[in-house]
VEXBA-684949 format. One line per 5 residues: their letters; for each residue x negated, y negated, z negated of C-alpha. Coordinates in nm, 3 decimals. Layout:
A) X Y Z | ...
***
This chain:
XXXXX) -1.773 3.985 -0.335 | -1.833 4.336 -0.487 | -1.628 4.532 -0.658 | -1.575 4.495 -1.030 | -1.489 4.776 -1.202
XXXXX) -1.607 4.999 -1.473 | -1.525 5.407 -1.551 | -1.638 5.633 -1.826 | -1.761 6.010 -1.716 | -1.607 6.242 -1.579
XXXXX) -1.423 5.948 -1.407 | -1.690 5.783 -1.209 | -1.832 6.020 -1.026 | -1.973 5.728 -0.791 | -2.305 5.606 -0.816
XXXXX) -2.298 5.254 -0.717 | -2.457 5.169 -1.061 | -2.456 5.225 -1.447 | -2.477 5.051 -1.797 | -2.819 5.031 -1.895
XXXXX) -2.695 5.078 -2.287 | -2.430 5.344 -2.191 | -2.576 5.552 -1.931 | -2.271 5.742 -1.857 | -2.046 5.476 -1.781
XXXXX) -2.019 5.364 -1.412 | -1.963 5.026 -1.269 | -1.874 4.904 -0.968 | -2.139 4.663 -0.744 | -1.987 4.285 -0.862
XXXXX) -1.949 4.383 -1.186 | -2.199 4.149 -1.395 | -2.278 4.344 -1.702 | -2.527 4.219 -2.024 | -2.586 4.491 -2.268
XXXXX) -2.840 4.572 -2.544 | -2.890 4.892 -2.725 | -3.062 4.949 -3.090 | -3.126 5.179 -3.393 | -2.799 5.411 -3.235
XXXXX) -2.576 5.149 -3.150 | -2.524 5.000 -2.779 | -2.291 4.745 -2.632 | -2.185 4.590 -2.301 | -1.970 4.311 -2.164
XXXXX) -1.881 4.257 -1.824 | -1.730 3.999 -1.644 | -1.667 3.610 -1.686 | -1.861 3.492 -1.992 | -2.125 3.296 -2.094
XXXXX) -2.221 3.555 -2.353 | -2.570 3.628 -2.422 | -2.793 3.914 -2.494 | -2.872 3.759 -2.811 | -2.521 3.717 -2.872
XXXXX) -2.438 4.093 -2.821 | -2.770 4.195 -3.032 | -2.594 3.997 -3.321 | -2.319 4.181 -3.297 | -2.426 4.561 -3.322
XXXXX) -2.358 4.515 -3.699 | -1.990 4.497 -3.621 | -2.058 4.795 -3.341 | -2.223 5.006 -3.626 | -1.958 4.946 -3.910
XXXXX) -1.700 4.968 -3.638 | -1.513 4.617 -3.621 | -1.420 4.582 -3.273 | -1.198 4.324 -3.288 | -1.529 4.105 -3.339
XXXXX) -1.634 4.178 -3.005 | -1.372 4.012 -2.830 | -1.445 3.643 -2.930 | -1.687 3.518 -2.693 | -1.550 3.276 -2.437
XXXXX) -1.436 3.363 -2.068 | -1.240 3.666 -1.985 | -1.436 4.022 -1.948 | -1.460 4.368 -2.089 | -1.624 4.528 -2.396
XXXXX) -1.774 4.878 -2.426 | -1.918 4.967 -2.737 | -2.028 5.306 -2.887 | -2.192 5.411 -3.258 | -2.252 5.753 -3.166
XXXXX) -1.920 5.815 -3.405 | -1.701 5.670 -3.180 | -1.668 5.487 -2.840 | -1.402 5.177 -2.782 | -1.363 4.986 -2.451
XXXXX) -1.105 4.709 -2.403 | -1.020 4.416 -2.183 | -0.859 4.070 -2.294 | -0.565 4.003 -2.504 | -0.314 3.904 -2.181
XXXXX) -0.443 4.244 -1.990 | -0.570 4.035 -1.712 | -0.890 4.264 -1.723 | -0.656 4.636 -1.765 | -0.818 4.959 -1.870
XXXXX) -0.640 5.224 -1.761 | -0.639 5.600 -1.914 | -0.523 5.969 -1.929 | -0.440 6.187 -2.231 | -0.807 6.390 -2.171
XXXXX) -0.972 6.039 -2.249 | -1.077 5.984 -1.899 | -1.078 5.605 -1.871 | -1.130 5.323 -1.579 | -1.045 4.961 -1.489
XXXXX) -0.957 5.044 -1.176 | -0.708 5.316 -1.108 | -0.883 5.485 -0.821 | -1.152 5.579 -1.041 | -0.953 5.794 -1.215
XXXXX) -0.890 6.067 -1.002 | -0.613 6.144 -1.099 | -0.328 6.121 -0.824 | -0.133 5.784 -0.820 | 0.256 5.887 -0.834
XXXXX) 0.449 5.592 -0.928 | 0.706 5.624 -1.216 | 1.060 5.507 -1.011 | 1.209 5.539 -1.323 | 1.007 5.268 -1.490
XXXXX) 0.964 5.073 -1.196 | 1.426 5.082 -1.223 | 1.407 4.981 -1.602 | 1.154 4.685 -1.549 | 1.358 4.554 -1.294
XXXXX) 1.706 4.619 -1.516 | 1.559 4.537 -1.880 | 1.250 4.305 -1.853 | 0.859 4.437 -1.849 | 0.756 4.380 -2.190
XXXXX) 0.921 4.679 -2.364 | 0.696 4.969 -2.215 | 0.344 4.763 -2.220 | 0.131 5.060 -2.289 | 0.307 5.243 -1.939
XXXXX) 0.127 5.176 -1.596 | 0.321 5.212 -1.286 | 0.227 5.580 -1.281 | 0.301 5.905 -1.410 | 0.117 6.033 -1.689
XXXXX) -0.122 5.746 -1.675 | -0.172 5.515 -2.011 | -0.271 5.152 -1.994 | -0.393 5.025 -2.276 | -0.141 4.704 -2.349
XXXXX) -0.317 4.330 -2.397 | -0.447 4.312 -2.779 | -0.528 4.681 -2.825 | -0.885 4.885 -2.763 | -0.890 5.245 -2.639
XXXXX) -1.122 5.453 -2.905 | -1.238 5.748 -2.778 | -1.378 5.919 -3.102 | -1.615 6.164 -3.037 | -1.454 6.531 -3.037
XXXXX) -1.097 6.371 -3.053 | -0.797 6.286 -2.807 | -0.811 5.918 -2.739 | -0.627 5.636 -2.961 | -0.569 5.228 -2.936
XXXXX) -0.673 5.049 -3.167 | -0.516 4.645 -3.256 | -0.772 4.395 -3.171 | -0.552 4.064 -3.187 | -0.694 3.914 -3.506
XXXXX) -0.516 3.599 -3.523 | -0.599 3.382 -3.812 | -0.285 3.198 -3.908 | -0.333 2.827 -3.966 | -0.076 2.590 -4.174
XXXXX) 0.055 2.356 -3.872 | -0.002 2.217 -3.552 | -0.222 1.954 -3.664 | -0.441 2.222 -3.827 | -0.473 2.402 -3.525
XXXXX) -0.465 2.176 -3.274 | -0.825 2.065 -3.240 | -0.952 2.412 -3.210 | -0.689 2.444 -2.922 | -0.827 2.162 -2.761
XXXXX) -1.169 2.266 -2.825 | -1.169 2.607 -2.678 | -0.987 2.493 -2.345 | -1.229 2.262 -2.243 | -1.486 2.487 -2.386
XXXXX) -1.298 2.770 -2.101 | -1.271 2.478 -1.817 | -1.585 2.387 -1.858 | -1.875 2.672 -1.866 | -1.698 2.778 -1.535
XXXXX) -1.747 2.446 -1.368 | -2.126 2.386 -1.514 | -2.183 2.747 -1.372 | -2.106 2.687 -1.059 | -2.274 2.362 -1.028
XXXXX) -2.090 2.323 -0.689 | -1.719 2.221 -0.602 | -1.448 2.406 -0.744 | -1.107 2.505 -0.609 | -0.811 2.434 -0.835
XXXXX) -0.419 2.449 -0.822 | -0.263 2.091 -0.862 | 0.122 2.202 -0.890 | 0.231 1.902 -1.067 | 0.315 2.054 -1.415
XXXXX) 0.162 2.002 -1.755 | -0.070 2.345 -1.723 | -0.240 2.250 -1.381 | -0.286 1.913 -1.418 | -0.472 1.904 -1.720
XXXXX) -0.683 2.206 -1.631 | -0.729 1.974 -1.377 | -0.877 1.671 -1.565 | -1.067 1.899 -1.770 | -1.262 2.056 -1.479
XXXXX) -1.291 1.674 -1.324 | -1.512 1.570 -1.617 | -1.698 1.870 -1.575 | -1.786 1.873 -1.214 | -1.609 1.834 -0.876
XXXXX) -1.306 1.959 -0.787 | -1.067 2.019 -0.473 | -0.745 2.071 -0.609 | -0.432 2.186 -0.365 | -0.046 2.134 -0.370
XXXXX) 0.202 2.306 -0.183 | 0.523 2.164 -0.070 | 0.810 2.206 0.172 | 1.140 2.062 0.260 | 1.283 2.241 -0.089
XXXXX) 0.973 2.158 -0.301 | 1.052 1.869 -0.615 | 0.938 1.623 -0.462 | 0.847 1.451 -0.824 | 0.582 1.737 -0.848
XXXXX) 0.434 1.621 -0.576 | 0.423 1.266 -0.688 | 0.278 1.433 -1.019 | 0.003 1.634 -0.824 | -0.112 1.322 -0.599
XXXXX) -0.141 1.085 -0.949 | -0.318 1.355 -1.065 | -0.598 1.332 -0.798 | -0.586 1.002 -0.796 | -0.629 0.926 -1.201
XXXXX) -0.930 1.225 -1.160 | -1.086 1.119 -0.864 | -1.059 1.453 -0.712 | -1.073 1.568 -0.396 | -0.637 1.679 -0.248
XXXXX) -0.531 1.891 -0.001 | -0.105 1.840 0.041 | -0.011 2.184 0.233 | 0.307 2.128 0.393 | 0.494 2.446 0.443
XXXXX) 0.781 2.525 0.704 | 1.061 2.782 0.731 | 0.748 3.032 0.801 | 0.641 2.987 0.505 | 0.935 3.076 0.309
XXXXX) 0.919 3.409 0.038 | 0.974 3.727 0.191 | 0.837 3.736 0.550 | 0.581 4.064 0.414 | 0.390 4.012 0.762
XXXXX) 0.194 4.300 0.907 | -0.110 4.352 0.721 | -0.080 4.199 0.375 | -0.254 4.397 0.125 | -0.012 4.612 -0.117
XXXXX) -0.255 4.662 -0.417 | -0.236 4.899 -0.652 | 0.029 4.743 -0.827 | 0.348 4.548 -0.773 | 0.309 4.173 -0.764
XXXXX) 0.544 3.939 -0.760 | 0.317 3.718 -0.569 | 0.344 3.971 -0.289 | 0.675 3.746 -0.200 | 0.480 3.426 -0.142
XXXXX) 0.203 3.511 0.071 | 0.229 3.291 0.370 | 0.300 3.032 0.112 | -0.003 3.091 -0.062 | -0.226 3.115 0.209
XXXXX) -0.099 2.819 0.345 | -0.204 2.581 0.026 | -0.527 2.787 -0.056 | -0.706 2.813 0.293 | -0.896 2.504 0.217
XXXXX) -1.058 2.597 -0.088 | -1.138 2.970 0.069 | -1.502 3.056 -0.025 | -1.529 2.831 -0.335 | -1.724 2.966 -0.625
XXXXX) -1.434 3.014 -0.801 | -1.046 2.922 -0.812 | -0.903 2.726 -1.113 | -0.534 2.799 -1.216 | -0.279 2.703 -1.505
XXXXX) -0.122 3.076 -1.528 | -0.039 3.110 -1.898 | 0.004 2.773 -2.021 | 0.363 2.810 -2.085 | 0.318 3.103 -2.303
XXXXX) 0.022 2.963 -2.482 | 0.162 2.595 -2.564 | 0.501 2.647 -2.561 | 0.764 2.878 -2.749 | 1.119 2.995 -2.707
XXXXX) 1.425 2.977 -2.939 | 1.295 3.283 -3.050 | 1.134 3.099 -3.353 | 1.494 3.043 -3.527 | 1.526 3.369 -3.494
XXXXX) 1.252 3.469 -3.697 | 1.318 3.153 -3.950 | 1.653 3.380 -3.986 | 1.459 3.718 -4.000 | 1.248 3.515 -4.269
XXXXX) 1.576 3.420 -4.480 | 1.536 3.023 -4.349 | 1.870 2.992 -4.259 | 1.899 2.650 -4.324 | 1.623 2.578 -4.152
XXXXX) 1.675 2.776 -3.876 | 2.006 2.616 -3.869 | 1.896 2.228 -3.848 | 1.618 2.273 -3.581 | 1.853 2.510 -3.341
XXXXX) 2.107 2.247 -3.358 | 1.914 1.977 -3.277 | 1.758 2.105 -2.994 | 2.125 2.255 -2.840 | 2.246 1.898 -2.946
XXXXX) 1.982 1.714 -2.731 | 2.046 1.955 -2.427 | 2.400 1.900 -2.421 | 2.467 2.255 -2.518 | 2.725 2.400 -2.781
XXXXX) 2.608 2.391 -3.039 | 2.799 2.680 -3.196 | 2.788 2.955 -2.947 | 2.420 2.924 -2.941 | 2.357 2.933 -3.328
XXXXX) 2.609 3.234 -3.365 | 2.405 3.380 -3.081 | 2.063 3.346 -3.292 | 2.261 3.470 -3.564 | 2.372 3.781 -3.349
XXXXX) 2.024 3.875 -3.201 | 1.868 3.807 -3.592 | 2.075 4.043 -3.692 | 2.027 4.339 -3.436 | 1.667 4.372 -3.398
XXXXX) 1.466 4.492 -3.171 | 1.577 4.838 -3.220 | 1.907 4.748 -3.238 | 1.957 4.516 -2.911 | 1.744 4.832 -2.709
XXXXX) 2.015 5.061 -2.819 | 2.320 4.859 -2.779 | 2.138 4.777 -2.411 | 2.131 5.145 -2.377 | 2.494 5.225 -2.436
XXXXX) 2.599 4.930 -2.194 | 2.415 5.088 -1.940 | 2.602 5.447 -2.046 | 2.953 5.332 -2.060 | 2.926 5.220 -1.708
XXXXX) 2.937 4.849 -1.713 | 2.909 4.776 -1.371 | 2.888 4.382 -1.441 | 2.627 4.372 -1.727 | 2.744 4.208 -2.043
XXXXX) 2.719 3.865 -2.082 | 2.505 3.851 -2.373 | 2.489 3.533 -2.609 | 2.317 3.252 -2.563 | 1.946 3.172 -2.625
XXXXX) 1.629 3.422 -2.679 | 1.777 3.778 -2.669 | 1.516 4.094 -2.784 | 1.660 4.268 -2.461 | 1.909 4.100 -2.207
XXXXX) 2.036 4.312 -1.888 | 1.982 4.127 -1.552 | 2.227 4.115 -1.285 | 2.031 4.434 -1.175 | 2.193 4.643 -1.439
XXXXX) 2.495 4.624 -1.195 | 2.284 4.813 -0.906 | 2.238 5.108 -1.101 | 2.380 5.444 -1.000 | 2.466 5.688 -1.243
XXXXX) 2.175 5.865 -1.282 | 1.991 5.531 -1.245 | 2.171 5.447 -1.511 | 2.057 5.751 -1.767 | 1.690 5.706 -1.697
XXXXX) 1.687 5.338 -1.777 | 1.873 5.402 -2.085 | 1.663 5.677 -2.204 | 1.341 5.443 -2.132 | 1.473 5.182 -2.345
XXXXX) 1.617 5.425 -2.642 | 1.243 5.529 -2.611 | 1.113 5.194 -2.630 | 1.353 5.147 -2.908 | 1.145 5.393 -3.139
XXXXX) 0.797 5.276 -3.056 | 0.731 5.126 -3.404 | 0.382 4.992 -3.242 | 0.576 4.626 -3.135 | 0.631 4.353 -3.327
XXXXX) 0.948 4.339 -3.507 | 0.922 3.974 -3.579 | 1.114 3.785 -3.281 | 0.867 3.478 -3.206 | 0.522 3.714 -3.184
XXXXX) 0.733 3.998 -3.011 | 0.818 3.757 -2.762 | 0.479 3.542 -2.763 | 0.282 3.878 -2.687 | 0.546 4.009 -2.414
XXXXX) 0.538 3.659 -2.201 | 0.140 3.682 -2.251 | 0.095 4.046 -2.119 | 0.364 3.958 -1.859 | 0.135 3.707 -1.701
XXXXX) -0.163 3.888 -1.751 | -0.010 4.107 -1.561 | 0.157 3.885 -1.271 | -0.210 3.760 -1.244 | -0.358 4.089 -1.272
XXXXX) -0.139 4.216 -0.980 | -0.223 3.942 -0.713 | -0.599 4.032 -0.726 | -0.592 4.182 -0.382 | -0.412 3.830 -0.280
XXXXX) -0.724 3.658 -0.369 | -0.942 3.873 -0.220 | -0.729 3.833 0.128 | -0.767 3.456 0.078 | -1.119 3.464 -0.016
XXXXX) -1.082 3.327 -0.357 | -1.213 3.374 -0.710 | -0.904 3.270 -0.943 | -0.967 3.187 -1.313 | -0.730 3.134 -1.521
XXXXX) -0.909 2.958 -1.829 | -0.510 2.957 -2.036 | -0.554 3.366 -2.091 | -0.884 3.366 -2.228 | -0.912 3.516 -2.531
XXXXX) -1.031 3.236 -2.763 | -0.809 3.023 -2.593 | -0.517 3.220 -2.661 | -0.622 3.317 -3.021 | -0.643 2.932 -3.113
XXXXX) -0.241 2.897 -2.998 | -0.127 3.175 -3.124 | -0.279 3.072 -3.433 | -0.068 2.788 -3.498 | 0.279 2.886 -3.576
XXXXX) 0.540 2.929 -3.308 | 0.768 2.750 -3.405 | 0.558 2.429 -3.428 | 0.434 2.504 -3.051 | 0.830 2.461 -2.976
XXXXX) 0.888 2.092 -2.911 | 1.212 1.939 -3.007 | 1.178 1.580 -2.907 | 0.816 1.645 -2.680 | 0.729 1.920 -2.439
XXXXX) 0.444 2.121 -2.561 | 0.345 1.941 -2.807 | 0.044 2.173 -2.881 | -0.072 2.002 -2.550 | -0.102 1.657 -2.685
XXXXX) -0.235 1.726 -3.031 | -0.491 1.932 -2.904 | -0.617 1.673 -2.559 | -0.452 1.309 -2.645 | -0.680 1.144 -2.450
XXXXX) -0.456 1.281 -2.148 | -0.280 1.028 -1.953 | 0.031 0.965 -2.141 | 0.241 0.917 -1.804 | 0.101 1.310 -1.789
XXXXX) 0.223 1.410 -2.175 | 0.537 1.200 -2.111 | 0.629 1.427 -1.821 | 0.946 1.667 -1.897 | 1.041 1.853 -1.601
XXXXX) 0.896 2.092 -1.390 | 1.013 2.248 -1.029 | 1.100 2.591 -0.957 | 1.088 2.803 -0.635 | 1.465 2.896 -0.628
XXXXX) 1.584 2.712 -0.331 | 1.283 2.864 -0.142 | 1.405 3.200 -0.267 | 1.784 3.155 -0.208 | 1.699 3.021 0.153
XXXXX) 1.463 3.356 0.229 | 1.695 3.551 0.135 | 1.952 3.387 0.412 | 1.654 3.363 0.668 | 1.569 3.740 0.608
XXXXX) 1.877 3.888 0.497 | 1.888 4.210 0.784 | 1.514 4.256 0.761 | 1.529 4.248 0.377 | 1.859 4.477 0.385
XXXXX) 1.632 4.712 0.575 | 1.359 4.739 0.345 | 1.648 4.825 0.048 | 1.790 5.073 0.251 | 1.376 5.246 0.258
XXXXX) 1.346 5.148 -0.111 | 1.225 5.483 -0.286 | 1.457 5.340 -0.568 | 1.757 5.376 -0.342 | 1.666 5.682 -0.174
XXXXX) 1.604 5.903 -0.529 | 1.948 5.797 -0.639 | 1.840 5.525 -0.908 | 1.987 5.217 -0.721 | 2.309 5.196 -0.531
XXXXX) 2.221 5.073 -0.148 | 2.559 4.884 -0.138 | 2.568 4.755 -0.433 | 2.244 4.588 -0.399 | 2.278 4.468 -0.044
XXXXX) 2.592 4.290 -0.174 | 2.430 4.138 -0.424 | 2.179 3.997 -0.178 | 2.446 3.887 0.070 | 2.598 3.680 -0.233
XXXXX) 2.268 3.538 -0.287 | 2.218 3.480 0.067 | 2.520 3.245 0.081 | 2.395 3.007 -0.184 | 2.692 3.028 -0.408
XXXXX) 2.478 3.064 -0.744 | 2.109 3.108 -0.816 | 2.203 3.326 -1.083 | 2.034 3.687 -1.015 | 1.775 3.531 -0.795
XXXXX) 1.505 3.655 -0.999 | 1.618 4.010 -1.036 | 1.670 4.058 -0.663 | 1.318 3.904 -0.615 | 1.140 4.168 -0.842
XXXXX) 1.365 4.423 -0.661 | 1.261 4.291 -0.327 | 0.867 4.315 -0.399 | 0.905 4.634 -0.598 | 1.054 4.794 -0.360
XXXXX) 0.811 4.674 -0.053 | 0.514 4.773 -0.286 | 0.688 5.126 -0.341 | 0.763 5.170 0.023 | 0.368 5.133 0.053
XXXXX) 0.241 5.326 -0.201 | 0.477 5.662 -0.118 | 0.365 5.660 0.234 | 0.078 5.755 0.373 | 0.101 5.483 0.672
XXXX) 0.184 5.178 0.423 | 0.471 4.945 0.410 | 0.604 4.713 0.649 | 0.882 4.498 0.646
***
């Protein structure tokens, strides 16, 4: 498989091949590219789509008059290059998946080698991400003095001028779920589907049990045929396994179980796995993940349920914005049914919407910053439910001057009036670039496994028909993901019924006890620790704690600190990490 990659001059100063409408822009040997070019206005899309050159020609109007955000709406996921001799743009997809990466001079590339610009990674932002979540910096790459251009934007490169983004969301707002729920349904299967009929051959697919997988599953079995795999150990749910193999069996599809062992556990970071350009919190999982996807190595392509959680579900985020709208009442009776039906209090967690309504997002980014300042060496417990910024247990790792950069990031974050600054889109579009991004990262994964992923949930049309239908109708109060069943009820309802869904903590919590001196040795290497930004004992205490089993709680954190800090160790030296 070639590479696929595009750059704009004086990046690429390869040759390995060009855009026939844009001469000067180069692109990489598996890039697939369509393009037309007429009366001074040329445009190019490359990548997964079923887009036609008579497609693009009927779009030059919008290339002319400069409407970009009407070149994003063809199915599949891919990139757009356009140019009116005014004024170039180039994007990727909404979730980032495809990234375009650029410098203040306007030099541009989707792959960061083409730059060439040296790679120097940012510790300081790498420290914040780890403290204070991803989504508050999307427009940062991992490296100094190097722009990405965040999920929903364009880069426009006018001509004579410094480089600007541009918003290319364009979601049309429909009434209700029932309103929008047939278009849902329509441009999934619509996404499933032209992959399978292209390939005309089998199909790999993940079969984890869940809502997401399974019925990308059954969509693709209509389609074509299918192997679909499942993973499981001696700490897997063993209910998502039971999920996975009715599944198969209600689809007809062809199952491979892959039963995993202690080797298999997060963490191991063998001797030659691939460190990318990024860090990936895949990179954890690898002999896990080779393990379940070996048989379906050299299939056409990979099918995957990677974003279905952000696209049909939502978070209690949506009373906060009922609040931010002045719907108290409303806000009120839906937040206290749902607490009700969990067996939570309900009063802590309405005073906590109330609280984090009431903040901001400016506000909870500076009150995050002066927690870090004041020297809270236990983070703050925070209230309950959705929170604009919540410190992790990593927070607590921080060493003084650790402690300064992250807060400066996030006062800086704090004045970036670019973000949303209603709660249930700011968090909609952070959990979508975040998984663009977790998917984006584990690229050099698939290529070790020989493997074509697709992940049909962060397509653009896909995710511009949820998005479209209000957030807090995608939040199910008496059924999960409702979204789900409006848009595909001829799913099984045994599969719509199904409420619960395994997580990978007890793997975690037992890698960390398997590997605790070899992991204590990679934290000691950790640039993070060895520039001053994270405290080596504090951290290895932390991961003793964890290592004992005595709460999950921090898991996560330690787990992005883990990979971070393997991926840093790889990308400051010039012989590559080991572990």
């Amino acid at each position: 498989m070639g590479e696929q990659w595009l750059a704009g001059a004086p990046a690429a100063a390869d040759t390995e091949g060009s855009i026939i409408a844009l001469g000067d822009v180069r692109t990489g040997l598996g890039a697939k590219v369509r393009s037309v070019t007429a009366e001074g206005a040329a445009l190019a899309v490359a990548g997964d789509s079923p887009v036609t050159e008579e497609d693009l020609a009927g779009a030059l109007d919008a290339v002319r008059a400069g409407r970009w955000e009407e070149l994003t709406g063809w199915p599949g996921s891919y990139w757009v290059i356009a140019d009116n001799g005014r004024e170039r743009v180039v994007c990727g997809d909404l979730a980032g998946l495809r990234p375009v990466y650029y410098t203040p001079d306007g030099t541009w590339a989707t792959d960061l080698r083409r730059l060439g610009k040296p790679l120097v990674p940012d510790l300081g932002l790498a420290a914040a991400r780890i403290v204070a979540g991803s989504d508050h910096w999307p427009g940062r790459s991992p490296y100094e003095g190097i722009g990405l251009v965040p999920g929903g934007f364009a880069l426009l490169l006018p001509t004579g001028r410094g480089p600007r983004l541009v918003d290319v969301t364009a979601i049309t707002p429909v009434e209700d779920l029932s309103v929008g729920a047939a278009q849902f349904g329509t441009a999934l299967t619509r996404a499933v589907h032209h992959r399978v009929n292209a390939a005309g051959t089998p199909v790999g697919a993940d079969l984890s049990g869940g809502l997401d997988s399974s019925a990308a599953v059954v969509l693709a079995a209509r389609a074509g045929q299918v192997h679909a795999v499942t993973y499981t150990d001696g700490y897997t749910s063993a209910e998502d396994v039971s999920f996975a193999a009715q599944v198969a069996e209600h689809t007809g599809v062809t199952h491979t179980i892959a039963h995993g062992s202690d080797g298999t556990l997060p963490f191991s970071f063998p001797a030659g796995q691939p460190t990318g350009l990024e860090p990936a919190m895949g990179a954890a999982l690898y002999e896990m993940d080779r393990a379940y996807l070996a048989p379906v190595a050299g299939l056409p392509f990979h099918l995957t349920g990677h974003g279905g959680d952000v696209v049909l579900d939502a978070t209690s985020s949506v009373w906060v914005r009922l609040l931010q709208d002045g719907r108290h009442r409303a806000a009120r009776r839906q937040a206290v049914a749902y607490a009700r039906m969990r067996n939570m209090a309900p009063g802590p967690f309405w005073s906590g919407l109330k609280q984090t309504a009431a903040l901001g997002r400016a506000g909870a980014l500076e009150r995050a910053a002066k927690e870090l300042e004041h020297n809270r060496r236990q983070p703050a417990q925070g209230v309950p439910g959705w929170s604009w910024c919540r410190l992790g247990a990593a927070a607590s790792w921080l060493t003084a001057d650790g402690r300064a950069q992250v807060a400066a990031l996030l006062r800086q974050a704090a004045a970036d009036t670019s973000q949303p600054e209603q709660a249930d889109e700011s968090d909609q579009w952070s959990a979508l670039r975040f998984t663009g991004a977790t998917a984006r990262a584990w690229t050099p994964y698939a290529d070790a496994f020989d493997i074509s992923p697709v992940h049909p949930y962060l397509d653009n049309a896909v995710v511009r028909a949820a998005f479209a239908v209000p957030a807090v109708a995608r939040r199910g109060h008496h059924t999960f993901k409702p979204l789900l069943a409006a848009a595909l009820p001829d799913l099984p309802p045994w599969l719509l019924g199904r409420r619960s869904k395994g997580s990978f903590t007890p793997q975690r919590v037992m890698a960390y006890r398997q590997h605790r001196a070899r992991l204590g040795g990679l934290l000691a290497i950790s640039p993070l620790v060895t520039h001053g930004l994270v405290d080596h004992a504090a951290v290895t205490a932390f991961l003793d704690h964890l290592g004992r089993g005595r709460t999950p709680i921090g898991s996560a954190d330690m787990h992005q600190m883990l990979t971070v800090s393997w991926w840093l160790a790889g990308a400051t030296s010039p012989t590559g990490a080991s572990c």
